[in-house]
N, C-alpha and C positions, 0 to 999 in steps of 0.2 A: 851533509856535514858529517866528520869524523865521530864518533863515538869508541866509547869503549866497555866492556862486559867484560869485569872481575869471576874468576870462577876458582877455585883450588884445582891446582897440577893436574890430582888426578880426575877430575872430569875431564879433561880435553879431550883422549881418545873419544869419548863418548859422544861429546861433541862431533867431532869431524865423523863419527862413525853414523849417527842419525843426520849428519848436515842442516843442525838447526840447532841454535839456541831454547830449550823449551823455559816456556814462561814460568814463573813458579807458582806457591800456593793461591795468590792471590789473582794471579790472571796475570802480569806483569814480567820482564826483562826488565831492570834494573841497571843502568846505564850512565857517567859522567865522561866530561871531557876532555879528562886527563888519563892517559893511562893509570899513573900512581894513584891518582885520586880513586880510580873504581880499587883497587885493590887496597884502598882503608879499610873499605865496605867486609870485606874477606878477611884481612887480618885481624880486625876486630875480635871476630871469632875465633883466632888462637892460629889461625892456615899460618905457616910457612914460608912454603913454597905453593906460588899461584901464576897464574896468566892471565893476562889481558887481551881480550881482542878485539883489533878495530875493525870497526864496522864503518859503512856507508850507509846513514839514515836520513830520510827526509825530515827535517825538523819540524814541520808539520805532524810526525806520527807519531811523536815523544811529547811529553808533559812534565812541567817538574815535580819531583815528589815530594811531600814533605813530611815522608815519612820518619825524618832521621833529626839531628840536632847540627844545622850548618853551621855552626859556631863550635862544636866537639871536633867535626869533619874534616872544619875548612875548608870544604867545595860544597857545589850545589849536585842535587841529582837528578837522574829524570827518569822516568818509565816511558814503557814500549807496551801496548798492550796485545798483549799475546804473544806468540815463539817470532824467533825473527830465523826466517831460513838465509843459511851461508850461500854464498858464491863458489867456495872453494877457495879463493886467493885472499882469501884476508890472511894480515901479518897480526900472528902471534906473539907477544913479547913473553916473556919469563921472569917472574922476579921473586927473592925472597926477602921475608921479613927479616 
């Protein structure tokens, strides 16, 4: 199933350069099923300019999270638990606030 991982512009090199999503503080990748909808999550925080990328996850290895308020959001979310290593060929979207 499609997913997608909101991150700010400039992480991506970082990304592509380690070839992997690292999880963050909590153990987690962070993930919905809209591209716009993960980069709520990001602008919230004031980003700008950010990226979405989609991924190919088994939905089996995602859970939703409920860590947030889906009625502020308007989408649901879900976690990944631990780094999710890239392929290479995922499509990067671009988008700003």
């Amino acid at each position: 199933m499609k997913f997608y991982h909101a991150t700010p512009k400039s992480n991506i090199g970082k990304i592509a350069r380690d070839g992997e999503i690292k999880a963050s503080w909590d153990g987690c990748v962070y993930l919905c099923k809209n591209a716009g909808d993960a980069c709520k999550f990001v602008a919230v925080r004031g980003v700008r300019d950010m990226c979405a990328i989609e991924l190919n996850i088994d939905e089996k290895d995602v859970e939703e999270s409920f860590d947030h308020s889906e009625d502020f959001f308007q989408c649901k979310a879900y976690a990944h638990k631990g780094g999710i290593a890239l392929e290479g060929t995922e499509t990067v979207y671009e988008f700003e606030a």
